[in-house]
N, C-alpha and C positions, 0 to 999 in steps of 0.2 A: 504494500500500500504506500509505502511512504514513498518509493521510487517512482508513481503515477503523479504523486502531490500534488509537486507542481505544475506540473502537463495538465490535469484539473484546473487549477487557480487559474491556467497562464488560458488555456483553451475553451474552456468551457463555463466560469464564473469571473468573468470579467466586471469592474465596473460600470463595465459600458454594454452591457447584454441589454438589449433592447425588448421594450415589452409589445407585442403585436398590437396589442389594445390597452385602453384606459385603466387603469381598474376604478377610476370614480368618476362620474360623467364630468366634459370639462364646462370649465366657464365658457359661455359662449359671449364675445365680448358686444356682437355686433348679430341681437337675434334677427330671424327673416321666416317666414313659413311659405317659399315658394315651389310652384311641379316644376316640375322640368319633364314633359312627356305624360305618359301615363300613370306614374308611380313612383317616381324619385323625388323627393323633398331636399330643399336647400335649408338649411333649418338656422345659418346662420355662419359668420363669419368671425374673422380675429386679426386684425395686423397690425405689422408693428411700425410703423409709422405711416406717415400720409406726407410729410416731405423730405424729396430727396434730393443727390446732385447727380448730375451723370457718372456713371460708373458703377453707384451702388445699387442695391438687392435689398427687395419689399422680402419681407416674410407674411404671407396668407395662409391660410389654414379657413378652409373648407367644412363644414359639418354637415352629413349630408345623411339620408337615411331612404328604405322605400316602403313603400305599403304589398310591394308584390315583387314576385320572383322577375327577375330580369333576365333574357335571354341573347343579350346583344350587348358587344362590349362597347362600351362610350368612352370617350376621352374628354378633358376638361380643359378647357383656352382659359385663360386671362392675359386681357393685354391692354393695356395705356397708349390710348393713342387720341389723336388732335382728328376727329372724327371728318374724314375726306381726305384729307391731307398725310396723314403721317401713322406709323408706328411706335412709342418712344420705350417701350417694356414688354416682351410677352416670354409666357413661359405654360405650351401642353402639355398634357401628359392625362395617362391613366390615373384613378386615381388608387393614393395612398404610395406615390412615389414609383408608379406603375407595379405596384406588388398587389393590389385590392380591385382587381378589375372589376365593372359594374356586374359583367355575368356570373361572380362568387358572391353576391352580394346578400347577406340574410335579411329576410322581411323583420323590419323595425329595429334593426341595429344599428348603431349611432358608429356611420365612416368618417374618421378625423384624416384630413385628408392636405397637408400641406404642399406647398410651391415657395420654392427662391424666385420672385421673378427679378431680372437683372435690367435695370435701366440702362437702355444702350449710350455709349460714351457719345453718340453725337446727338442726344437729344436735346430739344430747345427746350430753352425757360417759359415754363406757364404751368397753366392747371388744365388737366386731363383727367378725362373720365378714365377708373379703373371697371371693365365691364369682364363680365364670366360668365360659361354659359357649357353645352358640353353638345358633344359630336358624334356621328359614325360614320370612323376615321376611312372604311372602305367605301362609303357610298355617297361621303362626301357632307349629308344635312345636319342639320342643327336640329337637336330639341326645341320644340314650343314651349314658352313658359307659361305659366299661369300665376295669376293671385290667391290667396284661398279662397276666393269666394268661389273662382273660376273665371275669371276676369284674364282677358290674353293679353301678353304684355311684349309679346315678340321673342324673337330668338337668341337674343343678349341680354344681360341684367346688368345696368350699371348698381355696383356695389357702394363705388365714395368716387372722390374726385384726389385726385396725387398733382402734388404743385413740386415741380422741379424746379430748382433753384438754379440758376448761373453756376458755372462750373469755377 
């Protein structure tokens, strides 16, 4: 035993073992009750700032849950952009860091679901909508959103607006 010790400590109980899920639901800082489709709920959002300069990285975190089994994988946009004109931030992906695709998804469990988005170095100074919204990445469309009432609010949700500063 003792010759495995460290091969234990050093492999397999690390400080840094990461937990797949929560174990206490989190604060949600920025709640929302929106669909996206037929059964995915945006339930609310977290970041950590709303101004930045070019070069650095939004941290988002996503909370998202469904009422039914999902049979299609989606992917998740967020991008900052000057709405006609420009892109200044985007970062897709699966979610949960593409390890939690929508098609594993259990009905009514709570996906914590984060993004680095990286504001691109040549971005201009202003405020910009931060908008998210989620995809099927083979076939191209957006989810519909909804409100809860059921009120359609189109294929993007803008979330806050991010003011980028002069570099």
């Amino acid at each position: 035993m003792e010759a495995y010790e460290p091969w234990f400590d050093e492999m397999l109980s690390s400080p840094d073992f990461p937990l797949d899920y929560p174990t206490v639901l989190p604060t949600i800082q920025h709640p929302l009750n929106v669909r996206l489709g037929e059964s995915i709920w945006l339930k609310g959002y977290t970041i950590d700032r709303t101004t930045v300069k070019p070069g650095d990285t939004i941290l988002l975190t996503l909370y998202w849950t469904t009422t039914a089994n999902i049979f299609e994988r989606y992917s998740v946009f967020n991008q900052i952009l000057e709405p006609g004109v420009a892109m200044y931030g985007q970062r897709d992906g699966e979610p949960g860091c593409d390890r939690l695709p929508t098609s594993k998804w259990k009905v009514n469990e709570l996906v914590v679901d984060p993004y680095r988005i990286p504001i691109f170095p040549d971005a201009k100074a202003g405020t910009y909508p931060l908008i998210t919204g989620m995809y099927q990445r083979e076939q191209g469309y957006r989810l519909e959103i909804f409100s809860a009432d059921g009120r359609p609010l189109g294929n993007q949700l803008e979330l806050t607006t991010i003011t980028i500063e002069p570099p």
